[in-house]
N, C-alpha and C positions, 0 to 999 in steps of 0.2 A: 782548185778542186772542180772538179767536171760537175755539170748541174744531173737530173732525174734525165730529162731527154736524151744530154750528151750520153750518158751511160746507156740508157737502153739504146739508141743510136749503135755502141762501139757493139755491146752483145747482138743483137737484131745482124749487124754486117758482119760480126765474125761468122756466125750460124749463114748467113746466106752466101758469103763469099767459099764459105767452104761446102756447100749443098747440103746440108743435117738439114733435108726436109722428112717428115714423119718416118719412116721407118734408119733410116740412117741417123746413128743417135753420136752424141759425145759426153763427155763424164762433164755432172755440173761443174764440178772441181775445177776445171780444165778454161772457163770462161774467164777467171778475171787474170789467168797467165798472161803478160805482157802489158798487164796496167800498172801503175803506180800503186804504191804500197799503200798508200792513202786514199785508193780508189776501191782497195777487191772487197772492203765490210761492205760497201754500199753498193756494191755491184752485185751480190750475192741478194741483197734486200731487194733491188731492180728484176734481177730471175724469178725471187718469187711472186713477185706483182704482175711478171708476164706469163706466168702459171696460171696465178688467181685469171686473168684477163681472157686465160686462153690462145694465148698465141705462142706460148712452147708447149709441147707434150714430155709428156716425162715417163721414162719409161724404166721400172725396177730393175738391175743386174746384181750380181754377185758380188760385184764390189763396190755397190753406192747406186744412185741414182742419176740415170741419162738425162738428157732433152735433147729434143728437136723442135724445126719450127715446125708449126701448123699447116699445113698444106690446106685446110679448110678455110685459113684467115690470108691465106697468101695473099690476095690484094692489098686488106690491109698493112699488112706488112710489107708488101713493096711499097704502096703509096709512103707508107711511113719514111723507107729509106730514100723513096724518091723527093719529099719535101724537105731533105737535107743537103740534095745535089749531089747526090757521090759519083 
């Protein structure tokens, strides 16, 4: 099982390899696709700890709730993905 970091790690690079910086969003829903089945409860608890943190935005639609990263916390969020060496 992936640890707290390895999870936010895989969400933090799927959000920045694909540009969801603030206004370009994607469905929460849509984050723990292509993890292990034993990964998407904890992965979903990791999204909202990067909520609380601040470093995704979350933005209301008609069919559920977006995010994006932060363009405000962007360093910390690169530094983050960069102390992993991707």
């Amino acid at each position: 099982m992936a640890t707290y970091n390895q999870l936010k790690l895989k969400i933090l690079w799927k959000l920045y390899h694909h540009h969801y910086w603030g206004k370009r969003h994607t469905p929460k829903d849509n984050l723990p696709k292509g993890l292990p089945p034993h990964e998407k409860g904890p992965c979903l608890e990791v999204v909202e700890d990067l909520i609380k943190d601040g470093w995704l935005l979350i933005k209301k639609t008609k069919h559920g709730e977006d995010v994006s990263l932060n363009p405000r916390r962007a360093k910390e969020i690169k530094r983050f993905l960069e102390s992993f060496e991707i």
